[in-house]
N, C-alpha and C positions, 0 to 999 in steps of 0.2 A: 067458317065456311070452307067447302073443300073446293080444291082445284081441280079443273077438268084432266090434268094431266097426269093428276095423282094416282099412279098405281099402286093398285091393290097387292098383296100380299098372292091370293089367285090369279090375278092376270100377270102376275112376273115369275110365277111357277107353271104356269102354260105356254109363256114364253118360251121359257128353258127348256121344255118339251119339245117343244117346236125346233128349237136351236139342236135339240138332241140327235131329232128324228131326222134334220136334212145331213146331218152331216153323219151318223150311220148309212143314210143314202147315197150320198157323196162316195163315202169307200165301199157300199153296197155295188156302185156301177162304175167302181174304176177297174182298169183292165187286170187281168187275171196274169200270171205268170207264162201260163200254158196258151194265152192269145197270140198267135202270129207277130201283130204287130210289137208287144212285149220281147217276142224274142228275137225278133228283128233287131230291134234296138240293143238288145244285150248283147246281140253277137256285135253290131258296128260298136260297140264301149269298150267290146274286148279287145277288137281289131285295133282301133286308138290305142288299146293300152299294149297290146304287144309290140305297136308299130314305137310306140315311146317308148318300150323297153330296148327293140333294137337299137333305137337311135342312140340310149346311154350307154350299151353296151358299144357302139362303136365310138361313140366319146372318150369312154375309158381306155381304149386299144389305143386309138390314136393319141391320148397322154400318154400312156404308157410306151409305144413307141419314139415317142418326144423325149421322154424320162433316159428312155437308153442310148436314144442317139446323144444326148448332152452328156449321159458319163462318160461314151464312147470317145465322143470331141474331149472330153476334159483328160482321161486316161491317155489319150493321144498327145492333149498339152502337157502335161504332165510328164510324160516320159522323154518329149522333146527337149522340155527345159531340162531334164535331169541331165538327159545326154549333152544338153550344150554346159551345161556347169560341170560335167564330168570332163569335157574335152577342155574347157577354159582353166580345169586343176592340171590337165594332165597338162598343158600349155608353160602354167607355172612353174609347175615341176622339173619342165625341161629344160625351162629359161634359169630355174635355179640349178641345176646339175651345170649346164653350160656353163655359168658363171663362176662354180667353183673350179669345174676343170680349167678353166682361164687362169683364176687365180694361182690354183696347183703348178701350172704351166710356169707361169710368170715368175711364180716364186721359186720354182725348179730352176728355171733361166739366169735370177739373179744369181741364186745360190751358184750354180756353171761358171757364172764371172764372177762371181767373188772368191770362185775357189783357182781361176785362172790368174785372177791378179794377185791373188796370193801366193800360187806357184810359181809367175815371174818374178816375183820380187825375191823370193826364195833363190830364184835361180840365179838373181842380181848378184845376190847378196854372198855367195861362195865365191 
């Protein structure tokens, strides 16, 4: 016994006709490129898209200006600290010359009296 529901081999190939014919219809009545409203719409897609083009192109500047002022600040720290480690050697430096002149001094000093008490006693001593 057949079923009422059972399609035929013919009725599901005039289906498919059918399915064919609306949907060449479908792009048969969709709007043309050359339709007003088509180009309306392309032109606001383009508008969006230049308007997102400037927006990254000022994105990038203002990274790119962020990029330079931070080597700027860092070239700036950097040259700071060198100067302050340069002035804290030369500091070194002068506290060591100081302290050899001290010692030169000192040692020149005793030597003065040792060669004074050597000369009195020299002098005793005739």
């Amino acid at each position: 016994m057949r079923h009422p529901n059972d399609n035929s081999f013919a009725e599901r190939r005039k289906t498919a006709d059918a399915a064919k014919r609306e949907l060449l219809a479908k792009f048969a009545s969709a709007p043309k490129a050359t339709d007003p409203a088509m180009q309306e719409r392309l032109a606001a897609r383009e508008a969006v898209a230049a308007a997102r083009e400037a927006r990254r192109a000022e994105r990038e500047a203002a990274k790119a200006a962020e990029n330079e002022r931070a080597l700027a600040e860092a070239a700036a720290l950097t040259a700071a600290a060198e100067a302050h480690e340069r002035m804290e050697a030369e500091a070194r430096e002068a506290e060591i010359n100081d302290r050899v002149s001290r010692v030169v001094a000192d040692e020149a000093a005793r030597k003065a009296e040792r060669d004074r008490r050597y000369a009195a006693r020299k002098a005793r001593q005739r």
